[in-house]
C-alpha positions as CSV (number, residue, x, y, z in Angstrom):
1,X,-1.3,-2.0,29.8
2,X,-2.6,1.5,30.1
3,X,-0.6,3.2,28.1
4,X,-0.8,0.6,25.3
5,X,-4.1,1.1,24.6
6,X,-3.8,4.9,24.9
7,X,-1.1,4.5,21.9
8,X,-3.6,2.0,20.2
9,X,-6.0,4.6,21.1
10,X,-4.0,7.9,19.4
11,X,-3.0,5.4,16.7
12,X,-6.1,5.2,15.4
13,X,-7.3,8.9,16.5
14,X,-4.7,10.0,13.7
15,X,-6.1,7.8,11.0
16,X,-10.0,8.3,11.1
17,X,-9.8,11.7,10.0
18,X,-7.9,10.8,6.8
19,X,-11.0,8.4,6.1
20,X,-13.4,10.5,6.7
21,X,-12.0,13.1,4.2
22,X,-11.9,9.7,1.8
23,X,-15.2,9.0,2.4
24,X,-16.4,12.4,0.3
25,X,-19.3,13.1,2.9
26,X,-19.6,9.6,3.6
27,X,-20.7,9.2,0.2
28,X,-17.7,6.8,-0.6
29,X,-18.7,3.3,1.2
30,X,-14.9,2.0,2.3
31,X,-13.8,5.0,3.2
32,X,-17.1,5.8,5.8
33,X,-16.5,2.1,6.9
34,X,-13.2,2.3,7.9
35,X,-13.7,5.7,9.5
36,X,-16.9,3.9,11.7
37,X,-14.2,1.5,12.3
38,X,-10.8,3.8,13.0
39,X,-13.1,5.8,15.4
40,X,-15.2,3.1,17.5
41,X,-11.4,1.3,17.8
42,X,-10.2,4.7,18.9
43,X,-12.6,5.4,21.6
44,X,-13.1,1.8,23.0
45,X,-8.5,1.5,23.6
46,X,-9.3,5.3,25.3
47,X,-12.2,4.2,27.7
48,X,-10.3,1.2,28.6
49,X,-6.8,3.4,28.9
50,X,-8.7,5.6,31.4
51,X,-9.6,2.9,33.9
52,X,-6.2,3.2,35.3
53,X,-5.0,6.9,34.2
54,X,-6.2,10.3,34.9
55,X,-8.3,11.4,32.2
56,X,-6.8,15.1,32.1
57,X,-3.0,13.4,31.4
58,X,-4.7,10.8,29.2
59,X,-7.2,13.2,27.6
60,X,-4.1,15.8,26.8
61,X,-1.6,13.2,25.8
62,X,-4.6,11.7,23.4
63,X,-5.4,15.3,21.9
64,X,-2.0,16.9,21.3
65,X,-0.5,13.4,19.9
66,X,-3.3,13.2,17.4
67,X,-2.7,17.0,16.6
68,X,1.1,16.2,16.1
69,X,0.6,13.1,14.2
70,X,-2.2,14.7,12.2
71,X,-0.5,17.3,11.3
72,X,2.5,15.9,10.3
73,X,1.1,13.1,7.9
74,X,-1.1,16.1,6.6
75,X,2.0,18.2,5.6
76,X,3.9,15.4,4.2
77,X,1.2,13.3,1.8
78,X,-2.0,15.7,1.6
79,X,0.4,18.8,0.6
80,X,-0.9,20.5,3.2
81,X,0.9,24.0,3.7
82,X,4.6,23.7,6.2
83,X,5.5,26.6,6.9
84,X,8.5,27.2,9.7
85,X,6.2,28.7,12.2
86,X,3.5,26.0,11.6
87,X,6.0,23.3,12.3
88,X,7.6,25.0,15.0
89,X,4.0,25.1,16.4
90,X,3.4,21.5,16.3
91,X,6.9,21.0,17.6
92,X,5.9,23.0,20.8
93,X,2.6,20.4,21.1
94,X,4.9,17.7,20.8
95,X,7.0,18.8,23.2
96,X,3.9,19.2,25.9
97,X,2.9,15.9,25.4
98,X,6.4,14.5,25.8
99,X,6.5,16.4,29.8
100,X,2.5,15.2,30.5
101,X,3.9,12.1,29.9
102,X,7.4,12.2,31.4
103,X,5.5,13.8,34.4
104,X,2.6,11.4,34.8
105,X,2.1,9.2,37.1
106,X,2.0,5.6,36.9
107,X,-1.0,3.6,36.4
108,X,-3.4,2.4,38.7
């Protein structure tokens, strides 16, 4: 169950920041409320991930997939620049997080 809320968890850890740069400063009303939302869902599936994983794996795993998935939504709707060596650099993120979590333990 651990690692479903850690997915729910990185889930939503790639969508806030796309509402936050909606919200215009939190100027824009739907926007900011679905940020406060995105991000208190975010960090409530972590906590309750962590009861049964170590937080480095969890904490790494959480980071670099939101990096990855950040990143690659980024590149492909906001227009953001994707480059080779950009991609390649994500790639090598991705590939981290695929051995924490090949080489984690299982949960408590």
């Amino acid at each position: 169950m651990a690692w479903i809320f850690l997915s729910i968890a990185i889930c939503f850890e790639i969508t806030w920041p796309f509402f936050l740069k909606l919200s215009k400063g939190f100027t824009k009303l739907w926007p900011s409320l679905s940020f406060v939302a995105c991000s208190t869902t975010d960090i409530i599936c972590l906590s309750l991930a962590l009861k049964s994983l170590p937080v480095s794996t969890t904490y790494a795993i959480w980071t670099g997939s939101a990096i990855t998935g950040t990143s690659i939504i980024g590149m492909a709707f906001l227009h953001e620049p994707a480059g080779l060596l950009r991609i390649m650099c994500v790639a090598l993120i991705l590939i981290g997080v695929i051995g924490l979590r090949i080489l984690s333990p299982p949960a408590v």
